[in-house]
C-alpha positions as a Markdown table, in Angstrom:
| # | Residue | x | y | z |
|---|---|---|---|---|
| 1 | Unk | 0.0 | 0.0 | 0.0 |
| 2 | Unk | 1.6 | 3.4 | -1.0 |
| 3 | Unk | 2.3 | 5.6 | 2.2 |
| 4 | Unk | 0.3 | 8.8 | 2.2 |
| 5 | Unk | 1.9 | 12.0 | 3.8 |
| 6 | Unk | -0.9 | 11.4 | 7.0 |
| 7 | Unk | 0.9 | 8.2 | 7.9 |
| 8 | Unk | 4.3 | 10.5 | 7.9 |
| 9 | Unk | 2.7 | 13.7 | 9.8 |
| 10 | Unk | 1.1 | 10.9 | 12.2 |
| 11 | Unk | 4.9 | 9.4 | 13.2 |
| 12 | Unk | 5.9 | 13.5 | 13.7 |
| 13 | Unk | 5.8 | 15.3 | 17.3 |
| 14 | Unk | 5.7 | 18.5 | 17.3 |
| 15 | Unk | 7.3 | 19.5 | 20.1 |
| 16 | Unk | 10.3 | 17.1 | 19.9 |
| 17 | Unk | 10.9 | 18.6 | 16.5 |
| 18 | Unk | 10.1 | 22.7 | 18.0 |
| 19 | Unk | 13.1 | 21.1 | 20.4 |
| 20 | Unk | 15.0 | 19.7 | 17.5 |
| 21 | Unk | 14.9 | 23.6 | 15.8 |
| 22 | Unk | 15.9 | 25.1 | 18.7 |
| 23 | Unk | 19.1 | 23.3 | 19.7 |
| 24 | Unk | 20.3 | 23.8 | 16.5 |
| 25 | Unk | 24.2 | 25.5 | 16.3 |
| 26 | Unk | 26.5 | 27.5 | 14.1 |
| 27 | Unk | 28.0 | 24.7 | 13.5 |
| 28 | Unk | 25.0 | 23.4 | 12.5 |
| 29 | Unk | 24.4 | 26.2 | 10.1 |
| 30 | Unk | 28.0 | 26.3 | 8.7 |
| 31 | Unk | 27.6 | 22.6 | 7.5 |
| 32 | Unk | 24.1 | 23.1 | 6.3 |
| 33 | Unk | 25.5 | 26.2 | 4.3 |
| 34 | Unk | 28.3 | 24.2 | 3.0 |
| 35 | Unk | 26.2 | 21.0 | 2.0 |
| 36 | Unk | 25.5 | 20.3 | -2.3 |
| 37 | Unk | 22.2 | 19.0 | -1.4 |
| 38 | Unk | 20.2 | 20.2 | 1.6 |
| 39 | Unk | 18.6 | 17.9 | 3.8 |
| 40 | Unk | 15.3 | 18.8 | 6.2 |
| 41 | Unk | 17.8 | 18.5 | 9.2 |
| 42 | Unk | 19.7 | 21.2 | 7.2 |
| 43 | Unk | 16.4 | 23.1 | 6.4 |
| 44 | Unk | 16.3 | 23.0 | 10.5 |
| 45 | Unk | 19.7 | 24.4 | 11.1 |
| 46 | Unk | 18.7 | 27.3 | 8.1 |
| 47 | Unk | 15.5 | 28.4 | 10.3 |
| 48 | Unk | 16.7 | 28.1 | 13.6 |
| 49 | Unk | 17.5 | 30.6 | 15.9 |
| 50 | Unk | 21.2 | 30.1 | 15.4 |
| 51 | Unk | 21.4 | 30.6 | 11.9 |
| 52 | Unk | 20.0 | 34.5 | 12.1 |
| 53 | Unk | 23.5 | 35.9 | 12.6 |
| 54 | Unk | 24.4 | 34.1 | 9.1 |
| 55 | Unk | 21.6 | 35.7 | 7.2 |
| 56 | Unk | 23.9 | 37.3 | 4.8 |
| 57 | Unk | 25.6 | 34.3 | 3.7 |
| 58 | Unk | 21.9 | 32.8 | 3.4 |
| 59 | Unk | 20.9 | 35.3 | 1.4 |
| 60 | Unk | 23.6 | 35.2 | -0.8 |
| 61 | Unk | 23.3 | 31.9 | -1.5 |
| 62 | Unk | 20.2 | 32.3 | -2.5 |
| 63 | Unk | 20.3 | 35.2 | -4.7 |
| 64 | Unk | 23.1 | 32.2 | -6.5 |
| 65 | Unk | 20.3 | 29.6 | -6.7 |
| 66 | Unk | 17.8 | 31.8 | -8.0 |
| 67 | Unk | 19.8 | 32.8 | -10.4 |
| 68 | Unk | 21.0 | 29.6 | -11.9 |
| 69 | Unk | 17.8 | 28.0 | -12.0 |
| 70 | Unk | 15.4 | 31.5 | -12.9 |
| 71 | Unk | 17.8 | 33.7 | -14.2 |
| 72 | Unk | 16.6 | 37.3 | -13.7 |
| 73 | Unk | 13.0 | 36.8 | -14.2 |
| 74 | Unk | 10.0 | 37.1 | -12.2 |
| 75 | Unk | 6.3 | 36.0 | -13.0 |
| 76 | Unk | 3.5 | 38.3 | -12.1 |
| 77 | Unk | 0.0 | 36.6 | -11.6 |
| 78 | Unk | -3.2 | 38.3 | -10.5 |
| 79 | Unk | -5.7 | 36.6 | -7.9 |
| 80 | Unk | -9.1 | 36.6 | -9.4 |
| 81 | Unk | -11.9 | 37.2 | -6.4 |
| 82 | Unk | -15.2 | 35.4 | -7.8 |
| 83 | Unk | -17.0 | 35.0 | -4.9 |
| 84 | Unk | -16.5 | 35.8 | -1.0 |
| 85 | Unk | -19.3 | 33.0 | -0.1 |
| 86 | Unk | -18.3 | 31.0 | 2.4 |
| 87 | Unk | -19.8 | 27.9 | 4.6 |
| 88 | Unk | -17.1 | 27.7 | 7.0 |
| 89 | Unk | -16.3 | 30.1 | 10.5 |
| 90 | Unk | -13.0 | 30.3 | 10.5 |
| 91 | Unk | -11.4 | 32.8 | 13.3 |
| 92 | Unk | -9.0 | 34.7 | 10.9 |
| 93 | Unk | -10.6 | 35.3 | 7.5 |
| 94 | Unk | -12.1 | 38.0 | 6.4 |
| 95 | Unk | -15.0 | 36.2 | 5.0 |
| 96 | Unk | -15.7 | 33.7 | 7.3 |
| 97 | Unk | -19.5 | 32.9 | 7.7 |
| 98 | Unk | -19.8 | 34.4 | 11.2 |
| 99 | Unk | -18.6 | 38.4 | 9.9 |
| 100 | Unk | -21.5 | 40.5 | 8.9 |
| 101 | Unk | -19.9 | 41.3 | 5.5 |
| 102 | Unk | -21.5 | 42.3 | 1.7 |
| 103 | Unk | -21.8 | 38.9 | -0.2 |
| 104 | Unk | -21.3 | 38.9 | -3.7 |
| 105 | Unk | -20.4 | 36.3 | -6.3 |
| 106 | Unk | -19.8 | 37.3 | -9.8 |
| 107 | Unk | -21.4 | 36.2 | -12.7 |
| 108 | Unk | -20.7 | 35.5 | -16.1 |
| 109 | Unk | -20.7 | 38.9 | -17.7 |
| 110 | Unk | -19.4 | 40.4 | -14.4 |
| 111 | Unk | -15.8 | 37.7 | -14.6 |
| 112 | Unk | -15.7 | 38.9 | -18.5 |
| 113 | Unk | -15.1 | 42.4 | -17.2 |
| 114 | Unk | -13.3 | 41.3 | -14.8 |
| 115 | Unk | -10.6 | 39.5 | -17.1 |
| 116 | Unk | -10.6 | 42.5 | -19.6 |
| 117 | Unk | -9.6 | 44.6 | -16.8 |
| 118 | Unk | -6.9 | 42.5 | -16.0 |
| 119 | Unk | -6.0 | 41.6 | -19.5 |
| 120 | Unk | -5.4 | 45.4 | -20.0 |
| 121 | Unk | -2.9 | 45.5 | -17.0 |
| 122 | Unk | -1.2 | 43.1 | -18.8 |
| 123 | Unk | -1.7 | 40.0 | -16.6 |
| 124 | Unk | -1.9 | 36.5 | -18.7 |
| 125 | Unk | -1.5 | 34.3 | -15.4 |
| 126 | Unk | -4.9 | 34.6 | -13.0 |
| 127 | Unk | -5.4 | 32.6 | -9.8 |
| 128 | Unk | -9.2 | 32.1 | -9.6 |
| 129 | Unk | -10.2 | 32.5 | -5.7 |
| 130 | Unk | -13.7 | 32.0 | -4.1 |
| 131 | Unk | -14.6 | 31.9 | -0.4 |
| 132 | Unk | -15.4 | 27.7 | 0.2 |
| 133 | Unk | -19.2 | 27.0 | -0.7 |
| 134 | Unk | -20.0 | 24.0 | -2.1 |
| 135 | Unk | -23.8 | 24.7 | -3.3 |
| 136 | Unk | -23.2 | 28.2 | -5.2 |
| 137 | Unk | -19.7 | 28.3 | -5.9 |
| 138 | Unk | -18.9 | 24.6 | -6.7 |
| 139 | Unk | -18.5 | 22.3 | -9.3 |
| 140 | Unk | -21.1 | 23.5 | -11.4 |
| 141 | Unk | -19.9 | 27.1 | -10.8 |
| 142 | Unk | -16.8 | 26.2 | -11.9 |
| 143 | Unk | -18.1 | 24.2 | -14.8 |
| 144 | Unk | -19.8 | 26.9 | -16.2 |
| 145 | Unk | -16.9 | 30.0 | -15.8 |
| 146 | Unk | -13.8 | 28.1 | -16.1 |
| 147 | Unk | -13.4 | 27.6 | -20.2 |
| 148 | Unk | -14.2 | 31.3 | -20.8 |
| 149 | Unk | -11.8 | 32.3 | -18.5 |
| 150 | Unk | -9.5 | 29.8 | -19.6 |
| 151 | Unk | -9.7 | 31.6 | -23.2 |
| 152 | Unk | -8.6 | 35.0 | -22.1 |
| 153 | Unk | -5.7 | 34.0 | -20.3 |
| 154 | Unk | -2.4 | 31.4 | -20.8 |
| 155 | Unk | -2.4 | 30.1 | -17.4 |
| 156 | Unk | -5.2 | 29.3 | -14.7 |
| 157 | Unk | -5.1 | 28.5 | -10.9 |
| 158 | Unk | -7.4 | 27.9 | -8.4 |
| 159 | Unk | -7.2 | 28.5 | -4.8 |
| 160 | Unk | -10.9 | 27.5 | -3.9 |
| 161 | Unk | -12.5 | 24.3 | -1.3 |
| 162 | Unk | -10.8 | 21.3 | -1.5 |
| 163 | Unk | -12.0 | 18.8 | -4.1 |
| 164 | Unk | -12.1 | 15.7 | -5.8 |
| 165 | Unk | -8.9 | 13.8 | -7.4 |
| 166 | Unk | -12.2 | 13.2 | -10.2 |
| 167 | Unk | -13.1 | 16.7 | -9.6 |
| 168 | Unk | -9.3 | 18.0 | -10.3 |
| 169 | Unk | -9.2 | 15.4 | -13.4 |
| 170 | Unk | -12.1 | 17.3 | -15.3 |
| 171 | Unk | -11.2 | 21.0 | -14.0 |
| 172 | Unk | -7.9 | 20.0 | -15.8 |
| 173 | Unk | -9.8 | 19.5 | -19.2 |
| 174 | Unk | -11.7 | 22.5 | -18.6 |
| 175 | Unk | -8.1 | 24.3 | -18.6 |
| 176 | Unk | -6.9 | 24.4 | -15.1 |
| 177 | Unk | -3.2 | 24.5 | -14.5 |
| 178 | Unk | -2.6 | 24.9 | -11.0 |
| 179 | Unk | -4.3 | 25.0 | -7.6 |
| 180 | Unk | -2.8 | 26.5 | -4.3 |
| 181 | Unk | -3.9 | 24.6 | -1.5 |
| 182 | Unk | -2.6 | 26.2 | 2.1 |
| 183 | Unk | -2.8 | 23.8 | 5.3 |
| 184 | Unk | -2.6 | 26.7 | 7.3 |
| 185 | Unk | -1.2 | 25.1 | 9.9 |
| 186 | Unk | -0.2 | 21.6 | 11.0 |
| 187 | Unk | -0.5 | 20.8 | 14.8 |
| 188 | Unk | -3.9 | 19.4 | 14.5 |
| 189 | Unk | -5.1 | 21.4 | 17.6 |
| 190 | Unk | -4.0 | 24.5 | 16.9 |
| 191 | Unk | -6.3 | 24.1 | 13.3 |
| 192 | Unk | -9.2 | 22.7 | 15.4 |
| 193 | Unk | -9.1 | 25.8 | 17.6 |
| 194 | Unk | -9.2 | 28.4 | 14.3 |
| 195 | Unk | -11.7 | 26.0 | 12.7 |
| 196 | Unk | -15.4 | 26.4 | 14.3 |
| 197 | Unk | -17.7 | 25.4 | 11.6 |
| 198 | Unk | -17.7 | 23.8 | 8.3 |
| 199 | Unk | -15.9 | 21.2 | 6.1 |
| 200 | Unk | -12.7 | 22.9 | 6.7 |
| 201 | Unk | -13.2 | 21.4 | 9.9 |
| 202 | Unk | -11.3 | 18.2 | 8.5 |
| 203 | Unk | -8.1 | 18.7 | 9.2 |
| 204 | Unk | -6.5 | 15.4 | 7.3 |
| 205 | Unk | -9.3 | 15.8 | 4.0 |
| 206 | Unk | -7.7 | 19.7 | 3.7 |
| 207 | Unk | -4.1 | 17.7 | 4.1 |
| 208 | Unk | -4.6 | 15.4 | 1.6 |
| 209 | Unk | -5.7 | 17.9 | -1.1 |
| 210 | Unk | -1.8 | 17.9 | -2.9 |
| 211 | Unk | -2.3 | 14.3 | -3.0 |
| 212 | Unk | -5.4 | 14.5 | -5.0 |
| 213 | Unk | -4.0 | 16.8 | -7.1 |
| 214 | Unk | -0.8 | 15.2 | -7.9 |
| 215 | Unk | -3.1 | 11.8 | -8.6 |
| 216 | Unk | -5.0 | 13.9 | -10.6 |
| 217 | Unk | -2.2 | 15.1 | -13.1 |
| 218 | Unk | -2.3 | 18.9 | -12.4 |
| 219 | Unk | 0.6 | 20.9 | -13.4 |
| 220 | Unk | 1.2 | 22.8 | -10.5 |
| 221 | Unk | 0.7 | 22.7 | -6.7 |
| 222 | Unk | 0.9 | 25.6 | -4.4 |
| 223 | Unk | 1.3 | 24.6 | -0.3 |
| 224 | Unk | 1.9 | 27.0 | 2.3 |
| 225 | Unk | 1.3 | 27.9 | 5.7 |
| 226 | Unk | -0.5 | 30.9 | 7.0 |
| 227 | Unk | 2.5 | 32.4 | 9.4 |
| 228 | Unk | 1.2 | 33.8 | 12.7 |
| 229 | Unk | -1.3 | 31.2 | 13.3 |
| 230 | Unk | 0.4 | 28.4 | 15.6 |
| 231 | Unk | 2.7 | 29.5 | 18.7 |
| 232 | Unk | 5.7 | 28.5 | 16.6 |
| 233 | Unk | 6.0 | 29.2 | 13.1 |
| 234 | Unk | 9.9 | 27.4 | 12.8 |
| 235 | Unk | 7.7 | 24.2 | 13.3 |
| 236 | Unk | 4.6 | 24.8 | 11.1 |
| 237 | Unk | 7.4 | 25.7 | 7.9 |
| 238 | Unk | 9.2 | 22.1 | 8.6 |
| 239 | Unk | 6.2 | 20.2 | 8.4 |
| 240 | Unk | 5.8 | 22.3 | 5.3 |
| 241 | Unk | 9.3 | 21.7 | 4.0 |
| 242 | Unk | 8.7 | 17.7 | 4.9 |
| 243 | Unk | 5.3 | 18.0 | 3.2 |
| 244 | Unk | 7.1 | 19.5 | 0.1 |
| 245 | Unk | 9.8 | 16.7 | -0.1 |
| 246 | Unk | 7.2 | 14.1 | 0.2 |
| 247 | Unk | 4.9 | 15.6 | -3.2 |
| 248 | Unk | 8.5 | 15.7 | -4.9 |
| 249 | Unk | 9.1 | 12.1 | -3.9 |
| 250 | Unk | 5.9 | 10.6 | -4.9 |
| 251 | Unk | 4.5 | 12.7 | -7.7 |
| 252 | Unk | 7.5 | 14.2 | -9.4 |
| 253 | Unk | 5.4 | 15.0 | -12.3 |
| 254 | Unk | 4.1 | 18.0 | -10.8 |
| 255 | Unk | 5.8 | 21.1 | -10.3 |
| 256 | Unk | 5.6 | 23.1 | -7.2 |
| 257 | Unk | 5.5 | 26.6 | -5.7 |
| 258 | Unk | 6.1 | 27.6 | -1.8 |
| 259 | Unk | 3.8 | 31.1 | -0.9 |
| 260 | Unk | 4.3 | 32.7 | 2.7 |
| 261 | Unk | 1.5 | 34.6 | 4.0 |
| 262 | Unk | 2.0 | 36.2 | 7.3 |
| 263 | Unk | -1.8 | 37.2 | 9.3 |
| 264 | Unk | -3.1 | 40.5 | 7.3 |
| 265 | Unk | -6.0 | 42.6 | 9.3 |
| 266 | Unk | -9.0 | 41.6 | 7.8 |
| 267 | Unk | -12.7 | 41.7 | 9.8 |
| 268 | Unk | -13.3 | 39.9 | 12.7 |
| 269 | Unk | -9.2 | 38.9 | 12.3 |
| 270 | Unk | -7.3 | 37.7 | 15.6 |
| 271 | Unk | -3.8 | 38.8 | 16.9 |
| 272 | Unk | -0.8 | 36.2 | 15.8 |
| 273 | Unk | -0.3 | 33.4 | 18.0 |
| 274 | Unk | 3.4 | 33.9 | 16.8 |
| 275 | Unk | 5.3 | 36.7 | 15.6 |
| 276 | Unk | 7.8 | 37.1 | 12.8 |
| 277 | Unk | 10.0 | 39.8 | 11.9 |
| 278 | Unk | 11.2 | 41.0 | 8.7 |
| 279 | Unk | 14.3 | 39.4 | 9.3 |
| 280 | Unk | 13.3 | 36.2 | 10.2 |
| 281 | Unk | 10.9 | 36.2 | 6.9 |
| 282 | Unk | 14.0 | 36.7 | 5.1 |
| 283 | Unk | 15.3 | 33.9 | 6.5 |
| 284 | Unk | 12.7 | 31.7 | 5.8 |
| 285 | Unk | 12.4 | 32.1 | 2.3 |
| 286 | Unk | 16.3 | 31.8 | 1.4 |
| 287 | Unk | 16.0 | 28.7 | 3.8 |
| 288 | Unk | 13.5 | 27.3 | 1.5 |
| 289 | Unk | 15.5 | 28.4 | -1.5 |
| 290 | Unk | 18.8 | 26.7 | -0.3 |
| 291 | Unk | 16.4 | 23.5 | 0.6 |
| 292 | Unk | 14.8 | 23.6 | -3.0 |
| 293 | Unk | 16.1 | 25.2 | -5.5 |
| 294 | Unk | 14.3 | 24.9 | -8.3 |
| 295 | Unk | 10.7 | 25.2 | -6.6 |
| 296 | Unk | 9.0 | 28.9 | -7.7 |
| 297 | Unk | 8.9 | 31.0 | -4.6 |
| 298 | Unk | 6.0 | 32.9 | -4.6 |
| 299 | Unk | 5.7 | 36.1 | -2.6 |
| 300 | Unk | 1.7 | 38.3 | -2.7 |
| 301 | Unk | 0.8 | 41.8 | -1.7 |
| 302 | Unk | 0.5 | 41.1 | 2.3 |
| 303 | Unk | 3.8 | 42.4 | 2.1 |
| 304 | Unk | 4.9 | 45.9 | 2.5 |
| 305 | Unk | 6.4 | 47.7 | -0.9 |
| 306 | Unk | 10.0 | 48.5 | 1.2 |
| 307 | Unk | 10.0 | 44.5 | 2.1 |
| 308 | Unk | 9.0 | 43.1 | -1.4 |
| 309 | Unk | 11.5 | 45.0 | -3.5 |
| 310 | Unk | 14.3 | 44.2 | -1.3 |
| 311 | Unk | 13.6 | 40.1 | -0.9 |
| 312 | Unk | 12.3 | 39.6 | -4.2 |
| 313 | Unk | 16.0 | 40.1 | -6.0 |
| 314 | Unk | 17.3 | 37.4 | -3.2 |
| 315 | Unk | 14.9 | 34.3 | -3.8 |
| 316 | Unk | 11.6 | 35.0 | -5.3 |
| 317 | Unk | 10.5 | 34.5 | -8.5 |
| 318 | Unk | 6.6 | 35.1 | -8.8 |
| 319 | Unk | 4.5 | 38.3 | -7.7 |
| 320 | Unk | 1.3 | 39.3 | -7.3 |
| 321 | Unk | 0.8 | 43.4 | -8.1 |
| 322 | Unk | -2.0 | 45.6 | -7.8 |
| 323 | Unk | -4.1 | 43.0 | -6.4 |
| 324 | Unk | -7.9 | 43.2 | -4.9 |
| 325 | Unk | -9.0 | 40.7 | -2.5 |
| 326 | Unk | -12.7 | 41.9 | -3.4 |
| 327 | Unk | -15.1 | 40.4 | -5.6 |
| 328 | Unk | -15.6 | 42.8 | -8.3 |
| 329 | Unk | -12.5 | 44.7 | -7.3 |
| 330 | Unk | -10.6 | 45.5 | -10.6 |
| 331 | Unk | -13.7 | 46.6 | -13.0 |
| 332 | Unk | -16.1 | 47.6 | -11.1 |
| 333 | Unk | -13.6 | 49.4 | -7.6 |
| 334 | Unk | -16.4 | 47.5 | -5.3 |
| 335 | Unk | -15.9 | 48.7 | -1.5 |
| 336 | Unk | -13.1 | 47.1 | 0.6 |
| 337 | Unk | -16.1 | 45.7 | 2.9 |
| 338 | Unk | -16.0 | 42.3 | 0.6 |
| 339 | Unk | -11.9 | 42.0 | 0.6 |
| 340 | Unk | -10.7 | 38.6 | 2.3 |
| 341 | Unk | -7.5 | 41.3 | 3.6 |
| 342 | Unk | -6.0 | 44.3 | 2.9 |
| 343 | Unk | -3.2 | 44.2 | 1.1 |
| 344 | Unk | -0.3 | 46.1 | 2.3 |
| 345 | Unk | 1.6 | 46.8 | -1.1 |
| 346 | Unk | -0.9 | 49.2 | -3.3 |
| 347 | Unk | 0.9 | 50.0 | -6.2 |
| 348 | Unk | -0.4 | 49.5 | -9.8 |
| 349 | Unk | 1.4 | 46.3 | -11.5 |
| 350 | Unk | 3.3 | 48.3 | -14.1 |
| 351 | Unk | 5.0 | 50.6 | -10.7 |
| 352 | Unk | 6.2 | 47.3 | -9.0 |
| 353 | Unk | 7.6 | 46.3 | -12.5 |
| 354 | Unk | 9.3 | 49.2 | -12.5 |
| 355 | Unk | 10.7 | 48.7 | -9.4 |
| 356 | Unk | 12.0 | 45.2 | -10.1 |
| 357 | Unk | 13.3 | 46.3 | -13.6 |
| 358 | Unk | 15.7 | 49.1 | -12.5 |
| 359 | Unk | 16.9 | 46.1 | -10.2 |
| 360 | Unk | 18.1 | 44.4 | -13.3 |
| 361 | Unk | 15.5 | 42.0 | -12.9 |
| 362 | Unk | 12.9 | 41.4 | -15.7 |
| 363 | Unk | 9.0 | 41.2 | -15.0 |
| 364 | Unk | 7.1 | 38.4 | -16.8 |
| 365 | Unk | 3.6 | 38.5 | -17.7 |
| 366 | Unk | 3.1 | 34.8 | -19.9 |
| 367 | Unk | 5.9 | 32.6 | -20.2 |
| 368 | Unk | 3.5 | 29.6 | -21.9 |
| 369 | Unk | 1.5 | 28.8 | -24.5 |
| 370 | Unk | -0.9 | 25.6 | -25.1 |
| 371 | Unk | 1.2 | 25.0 | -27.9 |
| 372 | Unk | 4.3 | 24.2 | -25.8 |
| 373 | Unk | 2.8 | 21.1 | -24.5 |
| 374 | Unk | 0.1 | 21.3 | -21.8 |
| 375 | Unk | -3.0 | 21.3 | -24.1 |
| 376 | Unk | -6.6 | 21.1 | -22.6 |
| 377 | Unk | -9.3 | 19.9 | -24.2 |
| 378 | Unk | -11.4 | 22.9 | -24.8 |
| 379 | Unk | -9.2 | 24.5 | -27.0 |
């Protein structure tokens, strides 16, 4: 019988491993610095404690990798708000079920404006995101929207409910690429506790989505955790990493992207559980850059405009820009009262490729066409 990841995260302790991070040494660091191939008990040494007075030598590490593999390019992708419906209460969402927010979920002549708005900022890459509702923003929701979308765009995410490996199989021939999929966190109790209602309740059916998707044959998987939520966030980013090697292990096929989103205000939204500093972002991300190397590092508008343009040159090589977290958002300018979170970096996408040009680095807007290999079936 093939071993799942449950059967791995069931044989982890978090607190022996939160003990394992924090006894970590220079010494630790320097070999993990000096290793060819980085192991997750390097990945330890590279977000412990002990490593933060090496941040440089991190970071220029990873500026190398990301260089070698990406050269000086960066991807830009928009996030897509269709719907902020959502069945579950979840403590620190901005449109969990429990805040007394505007509902709004676009329909079909609404998404084409939407997609010429973002078609004339450029953007060729959209990530489609809906709050999780099964009955009005489901499968036959999707069913419906997805090939029109498809056909003004050259690449299509999803970060929406968990599904289906058979429900992933046919969004795939309806021209899905990719679908983000954040545990949020992984101590079980710590996800029970932000969890109140709904089928996001299931802490191992949300931890098997990458599974499904990799079974499924989808391009692209996006895991993450949501930083600030668990007392430690060291820990939650090694389960992560050791999630990631798994997927890489046992469906190779697939590519993969890390994201890194740290607790944004957003109504009814809670204080962190667990702090992290600019720094010790910084450190995080070159850590998963010197662990792997030629996974896309993906880095959204939570952050601030100072933070972005300094970290992106050092590991990162996809943005979001100019993004609304709003149904409605780009053509219409709808009221922040529907956004999931406020973003925190408001410039236009064409001012934060401005930015990252005149750092010698070049903005990409499509780097694929259907022609190049991954066809879909309603072209």
């Amino acid at each position: 019988m093939k071993i799942q990841f449950r059967d791995l995260w069931q044989m982890m302790d978090w607190e022996d491993i939160t003990l394992t991070i924090y006894s970590k040494t220079g010494a630790d660091v320097k070999r993990a610095l000096a290793a060819h191939q980085r192991t997750l008990h390097d990945f330890m040494a590279l977000i412990s404690p002990a490593a933060q007075p090496y941040l440089e030598q991190i970071a220029q590490e990873s500026q190398r990798l990301t260089r070698k593999r990406f050269g000086h390019t960066v991807g830009f992708y928009a996030p897509l708000y269709l719907s902020n419906l959502c069945s579950n209460d979840c403590t620190y969402c901005g449109f969990s079920m429990s805040n007394r927010i505007k509902r709004k979920t676009l329909n079909a002549e609404e998404i084409d404006r939407e997609c010429d708005a973002l078609n004339a900022m450029g953007y060729e890459h959209l990530l489609l995101v809906t709050g999780e509702h099964q009955n009005k923003v489901g499968m036959d929701y999707f069913r419906q929207h997805l090939p029109s979308i498809r056909k003004k765009v050259s690449s299509l995410m999803m970060e929406v409910q968990p599904l289906s490996t058979e429900n992933y199989a046919e969004l795939k021939t309806l021209g899905l690429d990719g679908v983000m999929v954040y545990q949020e966190t992984y101590n079980a109790s710590t996800y029970q506790y932000h969890h109140l209602k709904g089928q996001k309740q299931d802490f191992f059916w949300r931890l098997e989505t990458p599974e499904r998707l990799g079974q499924a044959g989808i391009d692209k998987i996006g895991l993450g955790a949501l930083i600030g939520l668990s007392k430690d966030w060291r820990t939650d980013c090694y389960f992560l990493a050791t999630h990631l090697s798994f997927l890489h292990k046992h469906y190779w096929q697939s590519r993969y992207s890390i994201s890194f989103p740290r607790l944004r205000p957003c109504a009814g939204g809670i204080e962190p559980a667990s702090l992290m500093d600019d720094p010790q972002l910084v450190q995080l991300i070159c850590a998963f850059r010197l662990f792997a190397p030629e996974v896309e590092l993906s880095l959204s508008t939570r952050e601030s405009p100072y933070f972005r343009d300094h970290v992106v040159p050092l590991a990162i090589n996809s943005v979001s820009a100019g993004s609304k977290t709003q149904p409605g958002g780009y053509a219409d300018k709808s009221k922040p009262e529907l956004e999931q979170f406020s973003p925190h970096d408001n410039r236009s996408p064409q001012q934060v490729a401005d930015a990252l040009s005149a750092q010698g680095l070049q903005p990409v807007w499509k780097d694929w066409d259907s022609f190049l290999g991954r066809t879909t079936q309603h072209q």
